[in-house]
N, C-alpha and C positions, 0 to 999 in steps of 0.2 A: 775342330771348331765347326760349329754348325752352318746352314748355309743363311747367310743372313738375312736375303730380301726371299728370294724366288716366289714364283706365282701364287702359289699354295693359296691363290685367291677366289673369291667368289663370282660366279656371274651371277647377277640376280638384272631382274628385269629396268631397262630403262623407262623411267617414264618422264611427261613430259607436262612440265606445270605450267601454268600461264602465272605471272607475276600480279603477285601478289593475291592471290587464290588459290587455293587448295586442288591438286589433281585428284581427281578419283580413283580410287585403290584398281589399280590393276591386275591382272594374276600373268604369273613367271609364262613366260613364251615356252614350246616345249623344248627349247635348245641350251635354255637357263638350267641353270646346274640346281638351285635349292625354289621350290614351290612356295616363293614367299607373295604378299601383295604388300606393295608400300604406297604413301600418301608421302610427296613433297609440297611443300608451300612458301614462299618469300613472302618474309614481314614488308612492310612499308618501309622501314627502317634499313631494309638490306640482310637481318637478318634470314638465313637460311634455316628449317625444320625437314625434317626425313622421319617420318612413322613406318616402322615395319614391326608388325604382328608377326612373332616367330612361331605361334603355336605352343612355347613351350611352359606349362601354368606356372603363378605362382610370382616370378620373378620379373624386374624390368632392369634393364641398363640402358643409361643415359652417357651419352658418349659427345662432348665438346671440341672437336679439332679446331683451333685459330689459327689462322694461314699466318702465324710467327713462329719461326727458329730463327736458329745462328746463321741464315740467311739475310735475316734481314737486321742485322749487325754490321751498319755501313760506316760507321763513326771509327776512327783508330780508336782505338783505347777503353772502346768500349764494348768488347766481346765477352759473351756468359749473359748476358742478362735476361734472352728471350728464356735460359735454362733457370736462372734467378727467379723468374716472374712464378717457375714453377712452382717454388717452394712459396717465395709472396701468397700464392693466389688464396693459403691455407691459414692467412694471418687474420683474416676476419674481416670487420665491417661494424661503423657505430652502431647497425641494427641488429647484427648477428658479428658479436666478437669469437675467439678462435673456440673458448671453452663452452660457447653456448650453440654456435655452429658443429662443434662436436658433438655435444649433447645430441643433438636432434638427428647427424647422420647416426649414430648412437644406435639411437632407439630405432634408426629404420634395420638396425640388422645389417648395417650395410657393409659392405669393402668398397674401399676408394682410392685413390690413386693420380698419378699423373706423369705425362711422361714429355720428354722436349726431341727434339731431332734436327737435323736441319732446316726442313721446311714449314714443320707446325710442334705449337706443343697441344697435347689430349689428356682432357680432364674426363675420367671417367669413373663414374658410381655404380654400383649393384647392386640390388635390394628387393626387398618388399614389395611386388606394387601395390601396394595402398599408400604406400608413401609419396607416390609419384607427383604428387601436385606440392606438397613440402618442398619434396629435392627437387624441383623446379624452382620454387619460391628462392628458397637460400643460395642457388647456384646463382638465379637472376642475381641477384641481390650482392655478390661478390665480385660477379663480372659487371656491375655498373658503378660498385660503390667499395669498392675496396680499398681500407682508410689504415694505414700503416702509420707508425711516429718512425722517427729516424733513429730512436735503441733498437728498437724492432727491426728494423732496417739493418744495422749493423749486426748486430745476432745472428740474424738468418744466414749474413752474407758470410761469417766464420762457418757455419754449419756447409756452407756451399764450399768455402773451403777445406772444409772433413770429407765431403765428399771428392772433392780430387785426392788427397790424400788417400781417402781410402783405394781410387782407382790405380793411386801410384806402384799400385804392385804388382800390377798386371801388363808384364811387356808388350803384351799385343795394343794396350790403350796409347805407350807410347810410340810404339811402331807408326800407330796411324795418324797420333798428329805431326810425327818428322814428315811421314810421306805427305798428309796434306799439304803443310806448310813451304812442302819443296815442290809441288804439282801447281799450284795455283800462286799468282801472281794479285791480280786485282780484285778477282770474284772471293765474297764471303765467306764460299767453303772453304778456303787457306784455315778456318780454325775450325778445331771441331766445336761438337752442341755444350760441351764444358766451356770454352772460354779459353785464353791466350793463360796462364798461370799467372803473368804479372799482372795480369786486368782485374785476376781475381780478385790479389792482394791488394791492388788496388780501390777496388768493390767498396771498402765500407767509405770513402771517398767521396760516393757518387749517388747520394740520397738524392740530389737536386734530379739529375737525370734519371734516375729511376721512375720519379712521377712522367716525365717528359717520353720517356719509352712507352707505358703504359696508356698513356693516353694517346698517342701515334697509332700503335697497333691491335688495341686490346680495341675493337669497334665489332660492330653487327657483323658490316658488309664484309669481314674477312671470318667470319663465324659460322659454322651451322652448330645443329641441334639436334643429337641423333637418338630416338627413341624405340628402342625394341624390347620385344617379349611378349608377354601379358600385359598388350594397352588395347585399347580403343582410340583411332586415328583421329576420327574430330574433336571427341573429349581432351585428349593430349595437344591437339594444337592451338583446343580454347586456350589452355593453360598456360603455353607459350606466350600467347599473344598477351592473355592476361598479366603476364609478369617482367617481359620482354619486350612488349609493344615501345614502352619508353626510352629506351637503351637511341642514344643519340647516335647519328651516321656520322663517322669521322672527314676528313678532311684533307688530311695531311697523304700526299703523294713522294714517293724517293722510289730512284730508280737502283737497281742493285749493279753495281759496275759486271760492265761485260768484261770476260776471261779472254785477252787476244787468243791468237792458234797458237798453240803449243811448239817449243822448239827443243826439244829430248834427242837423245834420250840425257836422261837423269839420274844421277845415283847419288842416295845418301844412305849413310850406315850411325845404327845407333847404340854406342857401348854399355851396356847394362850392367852396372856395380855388384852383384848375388848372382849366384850361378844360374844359369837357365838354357834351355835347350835353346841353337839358334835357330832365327824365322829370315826367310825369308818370301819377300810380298815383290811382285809381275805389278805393277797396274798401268792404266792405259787410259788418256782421257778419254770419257766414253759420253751415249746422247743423253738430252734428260728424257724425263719420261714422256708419254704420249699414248691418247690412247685412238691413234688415230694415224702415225705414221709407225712403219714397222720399226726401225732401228735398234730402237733400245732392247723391246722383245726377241728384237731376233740374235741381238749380240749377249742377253741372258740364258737363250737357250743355249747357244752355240756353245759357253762356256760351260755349261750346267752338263753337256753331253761331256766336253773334253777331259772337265778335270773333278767332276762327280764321282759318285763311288762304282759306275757302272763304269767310267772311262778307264783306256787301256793305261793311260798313266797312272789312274790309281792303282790299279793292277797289280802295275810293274814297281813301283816307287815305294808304293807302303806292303803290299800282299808277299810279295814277289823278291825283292833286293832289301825291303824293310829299312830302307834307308832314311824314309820320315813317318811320322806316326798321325800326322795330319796333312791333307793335303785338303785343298778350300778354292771356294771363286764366292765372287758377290758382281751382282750387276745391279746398284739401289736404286729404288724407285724415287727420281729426285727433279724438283719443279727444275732447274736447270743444268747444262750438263756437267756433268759427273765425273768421277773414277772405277772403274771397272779395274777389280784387284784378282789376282790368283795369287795363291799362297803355301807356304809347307811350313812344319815346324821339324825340321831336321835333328836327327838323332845323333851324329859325331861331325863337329864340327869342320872335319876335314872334307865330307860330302856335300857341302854346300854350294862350292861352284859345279857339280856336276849336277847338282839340283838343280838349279839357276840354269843351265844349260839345259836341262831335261823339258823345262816349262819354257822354254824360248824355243826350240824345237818344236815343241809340239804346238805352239801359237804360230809359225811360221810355216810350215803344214795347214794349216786352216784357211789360209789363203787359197791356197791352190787346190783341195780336193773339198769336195762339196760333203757336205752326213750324209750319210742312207737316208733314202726315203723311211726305213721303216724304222730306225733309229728315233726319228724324228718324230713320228707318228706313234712312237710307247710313250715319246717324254712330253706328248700331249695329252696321253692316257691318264699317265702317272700324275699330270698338273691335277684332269677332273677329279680322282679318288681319291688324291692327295689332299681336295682341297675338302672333300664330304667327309674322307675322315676326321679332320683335324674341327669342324663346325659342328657339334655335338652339345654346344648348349647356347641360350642367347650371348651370352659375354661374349665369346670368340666369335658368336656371329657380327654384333655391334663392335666390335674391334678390329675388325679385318674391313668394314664397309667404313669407319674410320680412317684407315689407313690411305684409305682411295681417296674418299670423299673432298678432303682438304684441297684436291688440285682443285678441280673445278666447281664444287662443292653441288654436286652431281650425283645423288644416287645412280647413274647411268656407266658411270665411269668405268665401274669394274664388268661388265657385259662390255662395253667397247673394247676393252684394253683385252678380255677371255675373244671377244672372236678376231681382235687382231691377230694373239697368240694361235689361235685356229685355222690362221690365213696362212701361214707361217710355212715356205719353202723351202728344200734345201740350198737356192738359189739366193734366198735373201736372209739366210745364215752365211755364206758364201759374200755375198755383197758387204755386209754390216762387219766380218772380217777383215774385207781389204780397206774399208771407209777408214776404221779406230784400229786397229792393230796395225801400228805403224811403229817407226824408230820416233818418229816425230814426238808422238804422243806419249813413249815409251817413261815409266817414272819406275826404277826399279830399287827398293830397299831394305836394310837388312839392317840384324841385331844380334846382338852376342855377348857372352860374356868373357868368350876365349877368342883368341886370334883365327880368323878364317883363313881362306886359304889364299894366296896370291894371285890377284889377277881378277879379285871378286869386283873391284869396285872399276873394274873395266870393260864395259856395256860391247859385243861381238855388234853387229849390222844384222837383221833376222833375215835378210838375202846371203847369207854365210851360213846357213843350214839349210839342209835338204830338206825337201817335202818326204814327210812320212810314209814310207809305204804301209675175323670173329669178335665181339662185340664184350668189352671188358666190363666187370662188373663196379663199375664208379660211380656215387651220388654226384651226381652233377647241377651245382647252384645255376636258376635259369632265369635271369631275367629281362624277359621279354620285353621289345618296347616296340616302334613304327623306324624307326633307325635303321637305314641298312647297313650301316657299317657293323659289323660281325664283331667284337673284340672278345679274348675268353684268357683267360688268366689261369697257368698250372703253376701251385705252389706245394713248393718241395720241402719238409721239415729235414732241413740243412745248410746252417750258415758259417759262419765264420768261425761260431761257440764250436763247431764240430775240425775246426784247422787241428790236424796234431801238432803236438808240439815240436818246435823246428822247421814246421813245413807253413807258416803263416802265410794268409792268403791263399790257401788252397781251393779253397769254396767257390771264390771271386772269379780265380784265376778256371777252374772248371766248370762255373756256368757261361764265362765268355769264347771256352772254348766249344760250348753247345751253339750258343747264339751266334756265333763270329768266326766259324774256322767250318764252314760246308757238312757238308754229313757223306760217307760211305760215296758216294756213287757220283756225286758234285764239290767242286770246290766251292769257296763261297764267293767270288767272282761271278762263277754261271748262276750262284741262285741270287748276287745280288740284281744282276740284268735279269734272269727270269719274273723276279719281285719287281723290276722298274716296272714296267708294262701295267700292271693290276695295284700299283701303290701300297702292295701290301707289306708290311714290317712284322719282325720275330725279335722280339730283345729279352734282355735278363737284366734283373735286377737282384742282386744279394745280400743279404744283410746280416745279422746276430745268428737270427735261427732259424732263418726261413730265404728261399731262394725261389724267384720266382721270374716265368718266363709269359712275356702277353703277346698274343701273337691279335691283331688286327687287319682288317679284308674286307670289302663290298662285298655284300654275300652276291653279286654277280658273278662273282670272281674266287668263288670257296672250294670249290673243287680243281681249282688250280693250285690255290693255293697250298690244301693240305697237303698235295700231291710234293710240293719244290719246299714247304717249311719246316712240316712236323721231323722230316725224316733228320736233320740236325740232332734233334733230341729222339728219335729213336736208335739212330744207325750215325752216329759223328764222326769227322770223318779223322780227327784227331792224326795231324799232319804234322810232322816236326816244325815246316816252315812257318805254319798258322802259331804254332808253336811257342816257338821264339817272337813272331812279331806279337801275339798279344802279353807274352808275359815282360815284354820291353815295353808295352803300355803300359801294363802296370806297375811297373817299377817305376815308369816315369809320371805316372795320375799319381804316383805317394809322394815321389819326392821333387818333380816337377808344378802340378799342379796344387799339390795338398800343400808340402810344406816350402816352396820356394817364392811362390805364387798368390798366395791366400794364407795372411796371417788369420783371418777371421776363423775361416773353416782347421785350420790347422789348430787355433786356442780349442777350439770345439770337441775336437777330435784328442785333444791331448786329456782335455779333464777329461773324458770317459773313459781314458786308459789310467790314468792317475784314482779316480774313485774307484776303478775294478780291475785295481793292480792284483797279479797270481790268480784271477779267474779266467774263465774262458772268451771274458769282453776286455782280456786286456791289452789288443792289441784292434788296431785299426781294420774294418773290414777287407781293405786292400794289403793287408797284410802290412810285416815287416821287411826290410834289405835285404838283412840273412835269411830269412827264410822264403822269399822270393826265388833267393838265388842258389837254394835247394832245393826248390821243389824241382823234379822232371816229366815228360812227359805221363813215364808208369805211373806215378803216383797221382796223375789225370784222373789215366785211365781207371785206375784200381778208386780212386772218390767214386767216379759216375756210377758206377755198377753198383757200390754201395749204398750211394745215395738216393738216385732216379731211381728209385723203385714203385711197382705199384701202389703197397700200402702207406706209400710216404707223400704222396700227392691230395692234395685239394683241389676240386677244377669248376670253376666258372665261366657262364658265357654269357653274353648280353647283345642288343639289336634283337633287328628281325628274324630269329633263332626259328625255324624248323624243326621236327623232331627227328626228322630224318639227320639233319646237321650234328645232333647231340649224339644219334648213335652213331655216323662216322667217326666224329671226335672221339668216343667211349671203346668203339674199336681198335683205332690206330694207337691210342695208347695202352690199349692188350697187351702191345709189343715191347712193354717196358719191361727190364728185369723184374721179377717176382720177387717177392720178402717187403720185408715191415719198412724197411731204410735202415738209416744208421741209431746207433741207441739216442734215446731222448737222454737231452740235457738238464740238470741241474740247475735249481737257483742260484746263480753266484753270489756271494757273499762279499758282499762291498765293503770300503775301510768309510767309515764313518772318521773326519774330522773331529779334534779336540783342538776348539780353539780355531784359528785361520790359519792354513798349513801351505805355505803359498810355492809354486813351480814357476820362477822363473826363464820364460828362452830366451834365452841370446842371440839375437838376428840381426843382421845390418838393415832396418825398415826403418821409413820415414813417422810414422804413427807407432801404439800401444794400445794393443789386442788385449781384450781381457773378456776371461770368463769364470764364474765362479759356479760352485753350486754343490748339492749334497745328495746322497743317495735315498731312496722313500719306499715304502713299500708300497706304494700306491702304481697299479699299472691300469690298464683300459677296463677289465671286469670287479676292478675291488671297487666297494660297495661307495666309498667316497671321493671316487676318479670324477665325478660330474662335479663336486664342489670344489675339489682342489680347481679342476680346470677354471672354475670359473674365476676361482681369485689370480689364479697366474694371467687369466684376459685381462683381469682388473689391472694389474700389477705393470702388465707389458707384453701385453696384444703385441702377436708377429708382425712387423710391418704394419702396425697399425699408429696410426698420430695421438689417435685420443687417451692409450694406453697412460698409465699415471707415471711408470720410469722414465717415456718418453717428453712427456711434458717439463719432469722437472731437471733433466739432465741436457736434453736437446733442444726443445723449447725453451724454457724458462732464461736457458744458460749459454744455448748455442756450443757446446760441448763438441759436438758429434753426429755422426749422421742417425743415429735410433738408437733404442737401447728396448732388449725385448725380454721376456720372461719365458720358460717352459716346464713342464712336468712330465714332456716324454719326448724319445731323441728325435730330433729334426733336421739326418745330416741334409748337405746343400740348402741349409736354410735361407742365402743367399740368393737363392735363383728363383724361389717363388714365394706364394704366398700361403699356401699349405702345406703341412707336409705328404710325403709320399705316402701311398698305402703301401700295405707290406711291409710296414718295419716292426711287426710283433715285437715282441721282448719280454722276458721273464723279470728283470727287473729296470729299472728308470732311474732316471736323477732329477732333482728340480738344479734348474739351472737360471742363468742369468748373464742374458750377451751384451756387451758393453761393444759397439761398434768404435774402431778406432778413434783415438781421442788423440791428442799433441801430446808427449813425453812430458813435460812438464805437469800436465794437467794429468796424469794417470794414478797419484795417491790419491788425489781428490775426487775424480770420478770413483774411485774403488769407495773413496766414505760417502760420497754422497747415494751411493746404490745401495751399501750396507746400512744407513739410517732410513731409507724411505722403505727398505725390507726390513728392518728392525720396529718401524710404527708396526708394519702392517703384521706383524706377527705379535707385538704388543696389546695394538689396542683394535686390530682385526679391522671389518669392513663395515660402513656406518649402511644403515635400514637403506638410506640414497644410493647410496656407491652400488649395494647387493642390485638394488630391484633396476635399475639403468645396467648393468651390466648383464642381468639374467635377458632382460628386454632384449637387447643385443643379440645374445648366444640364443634365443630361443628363433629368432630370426634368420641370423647367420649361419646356423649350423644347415641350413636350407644349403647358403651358398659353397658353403665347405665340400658340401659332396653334391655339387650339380652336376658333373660331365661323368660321360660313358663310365673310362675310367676309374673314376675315386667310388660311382655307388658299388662299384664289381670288387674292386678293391676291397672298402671297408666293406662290405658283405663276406667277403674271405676272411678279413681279421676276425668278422663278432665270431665267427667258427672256431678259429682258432683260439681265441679267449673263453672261448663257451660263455657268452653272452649276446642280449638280443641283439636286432639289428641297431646302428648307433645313431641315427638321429629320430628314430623313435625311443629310444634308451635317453639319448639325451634330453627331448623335452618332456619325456614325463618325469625323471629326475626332478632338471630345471620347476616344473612345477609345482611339485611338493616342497620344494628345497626352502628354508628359511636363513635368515641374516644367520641364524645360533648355529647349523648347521654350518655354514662355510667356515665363519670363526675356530669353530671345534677345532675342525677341519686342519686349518693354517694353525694353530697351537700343536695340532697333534704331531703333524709332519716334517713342519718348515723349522728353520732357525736364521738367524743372523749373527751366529756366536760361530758355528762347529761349519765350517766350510773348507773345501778344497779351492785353490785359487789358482787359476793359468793367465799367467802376463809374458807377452810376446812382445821385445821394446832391446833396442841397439845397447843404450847403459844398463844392464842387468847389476852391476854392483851398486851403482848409484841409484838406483832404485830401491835395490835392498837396502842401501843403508836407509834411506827415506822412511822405510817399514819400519825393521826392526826400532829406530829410533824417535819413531810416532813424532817425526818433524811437521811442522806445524806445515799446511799444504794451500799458497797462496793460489789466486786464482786473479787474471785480471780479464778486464771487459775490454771493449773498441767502445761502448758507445756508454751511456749510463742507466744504471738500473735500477729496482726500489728498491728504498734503504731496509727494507724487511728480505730483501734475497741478500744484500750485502752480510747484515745482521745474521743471517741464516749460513752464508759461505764461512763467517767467521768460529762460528759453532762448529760447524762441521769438520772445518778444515784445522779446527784442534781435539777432534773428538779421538779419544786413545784405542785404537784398536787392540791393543796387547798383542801383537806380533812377536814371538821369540824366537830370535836369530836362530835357533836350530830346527826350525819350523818353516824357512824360507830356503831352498835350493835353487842353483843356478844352474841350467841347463843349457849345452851349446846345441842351437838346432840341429847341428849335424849329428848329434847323436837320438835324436828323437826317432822313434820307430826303427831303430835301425838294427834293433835285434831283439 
């Protein structure tokens, strides 16, 4: 599990505005991490403005923090709503209602978003800047006049119910509302940023209070207004004032109940119905944040060293004894105090109290011996390049100064809070130990699906343990920019298409054993404490046909680098132990995280093996059970050699690249085996559907996962890849609101949390908002993700996504629909490949397709491209007749019968609707699919992937 908060943040310069007047741009001090100048200025009104000119052209992000979350959710009964208002905010306005306020971000090209937390929720846009005085216009215009009816009201508040549903299937989501609920007493964190479950259900209830919320919190004075990129500072704070001048000061004062002192320790345990690995979570009430006393920073370092991937815990627990496969700490950056959690996701349930025991040891140790000085002084290091790597385009710069902003609403905060962290002793690592790690404080919780072991839910005293004692001939893609972060991407023509048969997952399993198990001379312990110091990372990514490793570094720091990284992938160190613990991650990411975990990604993952069933894509990149559980170490060894070869690699680098840097990198991989690689793959030959051919899985899960979708010949170089794309944006843009699947299944209906379209694979689509570079492929499918919906409502969502794909391949995309969505893509594809990353990335893909670069590919397409073209396009390709179908849902017979017997498929509301959606659900929901029982199978998930 990743680390959730840590510093990874910016110092950028304080500066100091007098009220109600604009400061003048000042430049970064030399001790400021990024050379920005910013302008703050406070409205009259209370409203807060932050101008930072990032340097980088072209684009602006507009980033909104309001000082509301589930913080300031003081009312029983009424928790979820600051996370409600999120989705509200996108309901519109009598000026700009939902589908003409999309229109307009539409056309800026944009991506948008919004997110809720504790302490604030964040509305953030990306786009165009030419757009910038619009999307200031219509934001204004939302945040002062935002006009909802009470269907709309109840709509959105079942969608907010889809969305816990969908999180229900993720045990860490319930892990942490047991522990919150059992850590806190009268303060508002007791819920998380979702809401109490029965406050949900309760939700479409509380139309009255909802105006009542909104006008409490949603004011100026808990607002700022954060503008970076390509702006100009006073023209951008005209515009504010221009559109925001009028935004009324609130009024309304409530105190948030204080949390008395804790009286722990505390144990609750939480039984989890599906099998799943157990977790066990440490946490400890801890300070809030500050940027101006040490505590919190110093009790997030101190954990960050302990139980990080450099600490000896990790070491021992996951490298070493392999006893858990994750081990985790978080210290959140939270306006009052907090929970500070340590964590593992334990491998065999019987190891659980020695786990638990393992992490109270070594908290009870921290007491009494202070860090190394120079311990301490890397994971300072590691904070500054960690944070300049990860800041490589404006969005993540305006998102990270977001994050800060919201306390004091202070462009300064994050330069206070970076040279607190810089003040930072072993002594007051030391101090902030004995303060919060106490039995007092102690909240300790666990999950399982099997019985642990005796004596778990019996908390020891932590005074009851001891204090711890020649130069290769390779084209090499360069692209240069003012960046110091170095990143360079080697991709290897060998994926998964290349597993033999029996040994699936070999690909996977042999590039993490490059990335993740040390090289010849080091474990990967010492190279990952070598790599804390200089924040540099080596990873692997795998896929169909291509595997590929990015290795990233401040070119400060490049010849250490190559020195402690490359050698993994020349010289690996291929250790039995490394061995076994990563091929027990991957056994447990298949059938842990893919299929016990994540109905979503597992529907996703199933139709791809179901449309290229007997080819070399017919099994999941992490392979299957059985063949996991044959592969061995040899057959590692004996892939690498065949694989990493010289003539099988592509290599690119980007930043402030040297030439002398090119020819180090072009030497040290001299060292790689010589020869072509392994034989090039084949087109697989997909089963094309006759009719709707549907797979259903049988899984104990609260919702029904659905995805359908058909094989194409269409991949990134054939000649009508730009127009199909543009009808699947039309269709069901990724995570996108204005998309047209999302409107009339999620909007229109309150269905579900989204419903999206594609026309080339995008695993972990869930986790972002693009997809990954590097997932070549020979061939594709269009598809169609239906995000969980309620068991009931799952034949009707299946017709109502089969008829609004059935228009659009009927009667194609009107002259309107084409030219607002070309506007769009002609914009956006800007934002698609802004960071280091994705331009280096797709610059290796256009090579490997043998086609130009893609977002010059893409708008000159785009530009030529006509309404008849896309049309063709979706006639030639798509269908709504001849589909593969993957449903993931507890009643699999009762389902089927549903199908096979084209029952008529009711559908009921919370609140009332127009009688043309009524009219419309009645159509639908007796429209005859012609499903024939021998055409629908039932699958028990335990057999999926499983050989």
């Amino acid at each position: 599990m990743p680390r959730i908060h840590r510093l990874a943040l910016l110092a950028l310069p304080a500066l100091v505005a007098n009220a109600f007047a604009a400061a003048p741009a000042a430049p970064a001090k030399s001790r400021d991490v990024l050379p920005f100048k910013a302008t703050e200025k406070t409205l009259p009104n209370g409203l807060k403005v932050i101008v930072v000119p990032t340097g980088f052209p072209n684009l602006v992000s507009v980033q909104i923090p309001v000082q509301t979350g589930s913080r300031n959710e003081i009312e029983p009964g009424k928790s979820g709503f600051a996370h409600f208002f999120e989705h509200m905010m996108f309901r519109g306005t009598k000026a700009y209602p939902p589908e003409k306020y999309q229109e307009i971000i539409t056309r800026a090209g944009a991506r948008q978003n919004a997110y809720t937390s504790d302490d604030l929720t964040n509305y953030h846009t990306t786009f165009a800047k030419d757009d910038l005085e619009t999307v200031l216009k219509v934001e204004a215009d939302r945040f002062q006049h935002l006009d909802y009816a009470e269907d709309d009201f109840k709509t959105e508040s079942r969608a907010v119910l889809g969305e816990y549903n969908k999180n229900s299937a993720n045990p860490f989501t319930k892990l942490f509302e047991v522990q919150r609920d059992a850590a806190f007493n009268t303060h508002t964190y007791k819920h998380t940023t979702m809401g109490f479950l029965k406050d949900i259900e309760d939700m479409p209830n509380q139309y009255a209070y909802s105006k009542v919320f909104f006008d409490r919190w949603y004011r100026p004075e808990r607002t700022t207004v954060i503008i970076a990129g390509d702006v100009e500072p006073q023209k951008a704070i005209a515009m504010v004032e221009k559109y925001w001048g009028g935004w009324k000061h609130g009024t309304y004062k409530a105190d948030v109940p204080t949390e008395p002192p804790a009286h722990g320790p505390i144990y609750k345990h939480v039984q989890w119905t599906s099998k799943t690995l157990p977790l066990v979570t440490v946490a400890f009430h801890a300070p809030a944040f500050s940027d101006k006393v040490k505590d919190q920073a110093a009790l997030d370092m101190l954990l960050s060293l302990s139980f990080g991937r450099t600490s000896q815990l990790y070491k021992r627990l996951v490298q070493d004894e392999q006893k858990v496969d994750q081990l985790f700490d978080s210290v959140p950056n939270r306006v009052d105090p907090t929970l500070a959690t340590i964590g593992a996701r334990v491998k065999n349930p019987a190891d659980a109290l020695y786990v638990r025991d393992a992490i109270l040891k070594t908290v009870a140790g921290l007491r009494d011996k202070p860090v190394p000085q120079q311990q301490l002084d890397d994971a300072k290091s590691a904070e500054k390049y960690g944070l300049i790597r990860s800041l490589d385009n404006t969005e993540a710069i305006a998102s990270t100064l977001a994050s800060f902003v919201h306390f004091n609403r202070s462009y300064g905060t994050l330069n206070n809070y970076f040279r607190v962290v810089d003040s930072l002793t072993p002594a007051d690592l030391q101090a902030a130990a004995r303060k919060y790690l106490t039995d007092e404080n102690m909240v300790v919780t666990t999950l399982s699906s099997d019985a642990l072991p005796a004596g778990i839910g019996t908390l020891p005293k932590l005074a009851s343990f001891d204090a711890p004692a020649g130069s290769g001939k390779f084209d090499v893609l360069v692209q240069k920019s003012v960046l110091p972060q170095i990143r360079f991407k080697l991709t290897f023509a060998a994926g998964s298409a290349h597993d033999p048969v029996g040994k699936e997952g070999l690909a996977a399993l042999t590039a993490a054993m490059v990335a993740s198990a040390g090289s010849s001379e080091r474990k990967i312990d010492e190279i990952t404490k070598a790599l804390f110091p200089l924040a540099g990372s080596f990873s692997e990514l795998a896929d169909k046909e291509m595997t590929t490793f990015t290795g990233s570094i401040h070119k400060d720091n490049w010849n250490q680098y190559l020195d402690i990284a490359l050698p993994m992938l020349l010289s690996p160190g291929f250790r039995e132990e490394d061995f076994r613990r990563l091929k027990d991650a991957q056994k447990n990411a298949l059938q842990v995280d893919l299929k016990d975990n994540n109905e979503e990604e597992f529907g996703k993952e199933r139709l791809q093996t179901d449309v290229f069933a007997g080819t070399p894509y017919a099994h999941p990149v992490l392979g299957t059970s059985k063949g996991l559980d044959a592969i061995t170490l040899d057959d590692v060894k004996d892939f690498y050699r065949k694989a990493y070869a010289q003539g099988a690699v592509r290599v690119g680098i980007s930043g402030d690249v040297s030439d002398a840097m090119v020819a180090q990198l072009k030497q040290a991989l001299a060292k790689l085996p010589a020869g072509a690689g392994l034989p090039a793959t084949t087109v697989p030959q997909a089963h094309q559907a006759n009719g709707l051919e549907v797979d259903i899985i049988e899984k104990n899960t609260r919702a029904t996962a659905i995805s359908f979708g058909m094989p194409i010949a269409v991949t990134r170089s054939h000649p009508e890849y730009p127009a199909l794309w543009l009808a699947k944006t039309w269709l069901g843009e990724h995570r996108a609101s204005n998309s047209y699947l999302y409107q009339r299944i999620r909007e229109a209906r309150g269905m579900n949390y989204g419903d999206y379209a594609y026309i080339e694979a995008f695993p972990r689509g869930m986790f972002g908002f693009f997809p990954s570079a590097n997932i070549g492929r020979k061939a594709q499918l269009f598809e169609v993700w239906i995000r969980p919906v309620a068991p009931e409502n799952a034949h009707m969502a299946l017709r109502i996504a089969l008829t609004e794909l059935g228009k659009l391949v009927d009667k194609g995309l009107t002259k309107e629909q084409f030219e607002s969505t070309r506007e769009y893509l002609m914009k956006n594809v800007f934002v698609m490949t802004a960071t280091q990353d994705q331009q280096l990335g797709y610059a290796l893909d256009a090579q490997w397709y043998g086609m130009p670069e893609y977002t010059s590919m893409m708008r000159t397409a785009l530009s030529k491209m006509t309404v008849d073209d896309v049309n063709a396009a979706i006639r030639k390709h798509l269908s709504a007749k001849n589909l593969t179908v993957v449903m993931i849902t507890k009643d699999a017979q009762g389902l089927k019968e549903k199908l096979v017997t084209d029952a008529f498929s009711p559908i009921k509301y919370d609140g009332n609707k127009p009688q043309a959606l009524l009219d419309e659900d009645k159509a639908i929901g007796a429209m005859k699919l012609g499903i024939r029982p021998e055409t629908v199978k039932i699958t028990p998930a335990s057999e999926v992937f499983a050989q």
